[in-house]
C-alpha positions in Angstrom: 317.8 41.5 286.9 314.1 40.3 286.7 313.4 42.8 288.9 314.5 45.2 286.7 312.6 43.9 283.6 309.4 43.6 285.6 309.6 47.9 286.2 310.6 48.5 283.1 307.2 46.8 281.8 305.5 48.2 284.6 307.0 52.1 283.3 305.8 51.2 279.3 302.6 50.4 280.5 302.1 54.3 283.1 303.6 55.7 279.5 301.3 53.7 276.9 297.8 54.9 279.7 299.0 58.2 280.3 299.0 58.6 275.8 295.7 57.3 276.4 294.5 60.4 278.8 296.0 62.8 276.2 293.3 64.0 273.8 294.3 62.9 270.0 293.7 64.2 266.9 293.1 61.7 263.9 294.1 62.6 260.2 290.0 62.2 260.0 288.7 65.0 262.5 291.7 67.0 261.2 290.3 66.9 257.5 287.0 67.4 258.5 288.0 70.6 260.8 289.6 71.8 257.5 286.6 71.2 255.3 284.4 72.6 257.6 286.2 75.9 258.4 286.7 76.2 254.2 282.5 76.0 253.8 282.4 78.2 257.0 284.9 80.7 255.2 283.1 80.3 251.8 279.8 80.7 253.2 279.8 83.5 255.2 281.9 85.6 252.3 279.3 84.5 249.9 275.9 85.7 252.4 278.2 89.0 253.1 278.7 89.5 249.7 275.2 88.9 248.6 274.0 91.0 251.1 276.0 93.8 250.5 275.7 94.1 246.9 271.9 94.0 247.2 269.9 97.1 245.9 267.1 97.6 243.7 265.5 100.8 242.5 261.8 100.8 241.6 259.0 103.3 240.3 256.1 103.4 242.6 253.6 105.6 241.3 255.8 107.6 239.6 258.0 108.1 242.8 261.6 106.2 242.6 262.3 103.9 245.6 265.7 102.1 246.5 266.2 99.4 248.6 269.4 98.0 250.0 271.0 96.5 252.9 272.2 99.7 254.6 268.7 100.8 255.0 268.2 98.4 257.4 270.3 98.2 260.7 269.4 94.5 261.2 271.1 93.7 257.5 274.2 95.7 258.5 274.7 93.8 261.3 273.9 90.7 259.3 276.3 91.2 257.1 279.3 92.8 259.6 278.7 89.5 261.7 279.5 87.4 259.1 282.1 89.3 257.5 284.1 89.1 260.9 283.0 85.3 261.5 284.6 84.8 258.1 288.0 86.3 258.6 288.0 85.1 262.1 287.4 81.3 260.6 290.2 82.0 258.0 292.5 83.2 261.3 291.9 80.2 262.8 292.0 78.0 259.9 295.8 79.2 259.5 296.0 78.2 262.5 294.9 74.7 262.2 297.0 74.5 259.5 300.1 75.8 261.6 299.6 73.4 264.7 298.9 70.7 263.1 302.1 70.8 260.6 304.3 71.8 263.3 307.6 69.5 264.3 306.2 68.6 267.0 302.9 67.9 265.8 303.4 64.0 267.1 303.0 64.9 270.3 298.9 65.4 271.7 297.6 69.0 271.3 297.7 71.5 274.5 294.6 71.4 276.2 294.3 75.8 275.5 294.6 75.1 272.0 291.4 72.6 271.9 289.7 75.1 274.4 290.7 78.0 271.9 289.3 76.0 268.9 285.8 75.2 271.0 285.6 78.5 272.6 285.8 80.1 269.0 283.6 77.9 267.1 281.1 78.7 270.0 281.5 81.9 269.5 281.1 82.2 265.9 278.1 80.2 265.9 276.4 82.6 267.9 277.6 85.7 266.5 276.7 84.0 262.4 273.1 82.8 264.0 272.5 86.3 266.1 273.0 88.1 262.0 270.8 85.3 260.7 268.0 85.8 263.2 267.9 89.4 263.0 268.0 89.2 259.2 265.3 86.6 259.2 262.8 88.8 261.7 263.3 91.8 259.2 263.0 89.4 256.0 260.0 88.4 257.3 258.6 92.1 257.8 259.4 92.9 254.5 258.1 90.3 252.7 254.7 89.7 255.0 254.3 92.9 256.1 253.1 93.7 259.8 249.4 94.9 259.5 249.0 95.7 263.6 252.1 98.2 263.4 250.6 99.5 259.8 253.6 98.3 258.0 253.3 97.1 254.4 255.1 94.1 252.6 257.8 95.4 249.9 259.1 92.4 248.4 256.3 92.6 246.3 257.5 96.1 244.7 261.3 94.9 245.3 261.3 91.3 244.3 265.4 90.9 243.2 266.1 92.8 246.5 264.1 90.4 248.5 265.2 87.4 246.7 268.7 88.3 247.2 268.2 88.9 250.6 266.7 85.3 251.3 270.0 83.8 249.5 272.1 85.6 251.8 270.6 84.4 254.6 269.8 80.9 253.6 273.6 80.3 252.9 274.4 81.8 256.6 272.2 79.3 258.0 274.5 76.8 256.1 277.7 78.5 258.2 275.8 78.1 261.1 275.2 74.5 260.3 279.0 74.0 259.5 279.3 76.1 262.8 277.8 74.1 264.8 279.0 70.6 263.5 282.8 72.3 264.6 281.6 73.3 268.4 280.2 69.2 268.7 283.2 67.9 267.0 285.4 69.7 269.3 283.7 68.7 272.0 284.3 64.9 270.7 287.7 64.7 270.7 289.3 61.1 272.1 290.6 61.6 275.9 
């Protein structure tokens, strides 16, 4: 009988380390994923709708001038990358949502659903800071010029274009921010 008891302890105690190899998921990292992927989703719609509703027209010299994002294939792709990081954030935000409010949500999460979660934040990270560095580069043309290549600065003759612009991109650097602070925290989860 003691014999018994004694592997009956000695089976609670391979069950209560084998929870502890299981990666967990506190109420606290799964708030923070939420809040995170909301100012991911906000921000990117906000720099894509900035961006895309950009335009000014000006008289130079008598001779009317536009400017807006589609003139520039580096601001297209600026604002395309962040329109598809945002709904792809919103896709996986359901998601979050879903997995986490599941039945069976007691029970540790898969180990392809954590890699899905880091693989994506990764992902998005780089695709939000690829539109933000192209943006910048051409941001910075326009607004300093490039006297080597003969090219004048415009933000001078488009200055609500140009500030526009730099909102869009400074609240993309905030996604990327966000971004970033998801691909670390899923990389922290408790094994």
């Amino acid at each position: 009988m003691a014999n018994a008891n004694g592997n009956d302890m000695e089976l609670e105690s391979k069950s209560c380390s084998h929870r502890h190899d299981q990666p967990t998921i506190t109420n606290l990292h799964l708030c923070s994923q939420i809040i995170l992927r909301v100012l991911v989703i906000s921000s990117t719609l906000a720099a894509t709708w900035i961006i895309l509703t950009a335009k000014q027209s000006v008289l130079v010299f008598g001779i009317p001038f536009d400017a807006r994002y589609n003139y520039s294939s580096a601001f297209e792709f600026f604002a395309f990358a962040n329109a598809i990081a945002s709904a792809f954030c919103f896709l996986s935000l359901c998601f979050l949502i879903f997995s986490s409010t599941r039945p069976s949500s007691s029970t540790p999460p898969n180990f392809y659903i954590l890699f899905f979660f880091r693989l994506h934040d990764l992902l998005m990270m780089g695709l939000v800071l690829s539109g933000c560095s192209a943006a910048t580069a051409i941001g910075y043309v326009g607004k300093y010029g490039n006297t080597h290549a003969g090219w004048s600065p415009i933000c001078n003759h488009f200055p609500s274009f140009c500030n526009r612009v730099t909102a869009s991109i400074a609240i993309s650097y905030l996604s990327v921010i966000c971004l970033l602070i998801l691909t670390i925290l899923s990389l922290h989860i408790h094994h």
